[in-house]
C-alpha positions in Angstrom: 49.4 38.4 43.9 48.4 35.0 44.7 45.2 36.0 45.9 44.8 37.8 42.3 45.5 34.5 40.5 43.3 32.5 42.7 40.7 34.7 42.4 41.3 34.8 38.5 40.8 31.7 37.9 37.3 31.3 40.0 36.0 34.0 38.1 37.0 32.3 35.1 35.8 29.0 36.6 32.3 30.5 37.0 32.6 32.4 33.8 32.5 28.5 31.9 30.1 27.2 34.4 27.6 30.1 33.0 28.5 29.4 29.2 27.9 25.8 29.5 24.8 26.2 31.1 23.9 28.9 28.4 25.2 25.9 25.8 23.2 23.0 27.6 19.9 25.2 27.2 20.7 26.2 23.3 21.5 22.8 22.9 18.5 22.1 24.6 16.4 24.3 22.7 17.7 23.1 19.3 16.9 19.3 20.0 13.2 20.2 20.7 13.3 22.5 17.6 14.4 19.2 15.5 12.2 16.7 17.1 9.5 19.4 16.4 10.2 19.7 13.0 11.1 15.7 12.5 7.5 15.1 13.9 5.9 17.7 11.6 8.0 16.0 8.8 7.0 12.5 9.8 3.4 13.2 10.1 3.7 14.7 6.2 5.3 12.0 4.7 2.7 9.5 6.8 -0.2 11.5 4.7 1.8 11.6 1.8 1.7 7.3 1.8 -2.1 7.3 2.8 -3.1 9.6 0.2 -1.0 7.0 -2.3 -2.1 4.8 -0.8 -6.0 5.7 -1.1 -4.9 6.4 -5.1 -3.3 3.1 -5.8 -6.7 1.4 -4.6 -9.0 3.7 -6.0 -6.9 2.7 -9.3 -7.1 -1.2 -8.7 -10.6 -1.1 -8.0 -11.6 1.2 -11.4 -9.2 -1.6 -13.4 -11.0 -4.2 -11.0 -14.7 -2.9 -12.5 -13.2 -2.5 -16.0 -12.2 -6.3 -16.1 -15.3 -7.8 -14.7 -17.6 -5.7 -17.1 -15.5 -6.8 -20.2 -15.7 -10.6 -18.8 -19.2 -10.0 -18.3 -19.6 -8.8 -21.8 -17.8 -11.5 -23.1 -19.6 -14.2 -21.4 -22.6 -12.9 -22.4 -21.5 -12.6 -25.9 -20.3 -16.7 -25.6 -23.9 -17.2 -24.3 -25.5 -15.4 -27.2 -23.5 -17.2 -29.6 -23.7 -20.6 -27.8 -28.0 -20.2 -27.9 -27.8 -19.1 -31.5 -25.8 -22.4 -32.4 -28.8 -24.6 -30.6 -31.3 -22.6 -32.3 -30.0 -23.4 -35.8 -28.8 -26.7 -35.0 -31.0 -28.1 -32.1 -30.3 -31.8 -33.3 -26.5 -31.3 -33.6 -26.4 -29.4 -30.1 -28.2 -32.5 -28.8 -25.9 -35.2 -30.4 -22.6 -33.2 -29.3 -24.4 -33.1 -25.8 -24.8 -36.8 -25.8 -21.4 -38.0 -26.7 -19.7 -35.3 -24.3 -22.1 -36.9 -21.5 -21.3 -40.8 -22.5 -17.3 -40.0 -22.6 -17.6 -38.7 -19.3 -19.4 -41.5 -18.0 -17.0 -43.8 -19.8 -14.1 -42.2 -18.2 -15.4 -41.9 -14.6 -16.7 -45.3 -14.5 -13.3 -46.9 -15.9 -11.4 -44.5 -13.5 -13.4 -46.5 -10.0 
């Protein structure tokens, strides 16, 4: 009878050794199943920010080209208006010129 009991518990000894092996290798399995599946998820959410990325400056750079062609229209707008101005007033223009050049003189040479 003690021989049964002895025996009992080896076999049931044995019996856990086997299902935590089995356990270790399911558990096993599952971990590579995640990391698998966290790499896929990774590597989707990486594209996810490049392609936003990618559309954020494609957007900056269409607003970019927008600005400097209205500046550029401006300015030449300024430039048009500026010539007309000397063209109907050449004398004026050449006055306004002079002063604006002798008050800057004025000022620099009192500021040495």
């Amino acid at each position: 009878m003690a021989n049964t009991s002895a025996e009992n518990l080896s076999q049931e000894i044995e019996d856990l050794k086997k299902d935590i092996g089995r356990l270790q290798k399911d558990f096993t399995s599952k971990l590579e199943t995640v990391s698998a599946t966290s790499k896929e998820k990774l590597m989707e959410t990486k594209e996810r920010v490049k392609e936003a990325i990618d559309s954020l400056r494609n957007q900056i750079s269409q607003k970019a080209s927008g600005a400097y062609d209205n500046i550029k229209e401006h300015s030449n707008v300024a430039l048009d208006k500026s010539r007309q101005t000397i063209g109907e007033k050449p004398v004026t223009a050449v006055m306004v010129a002079f002063f604006a050049g002798a008050l800057v003189g004025l000022f620099s040479h009192k500021c040495k």
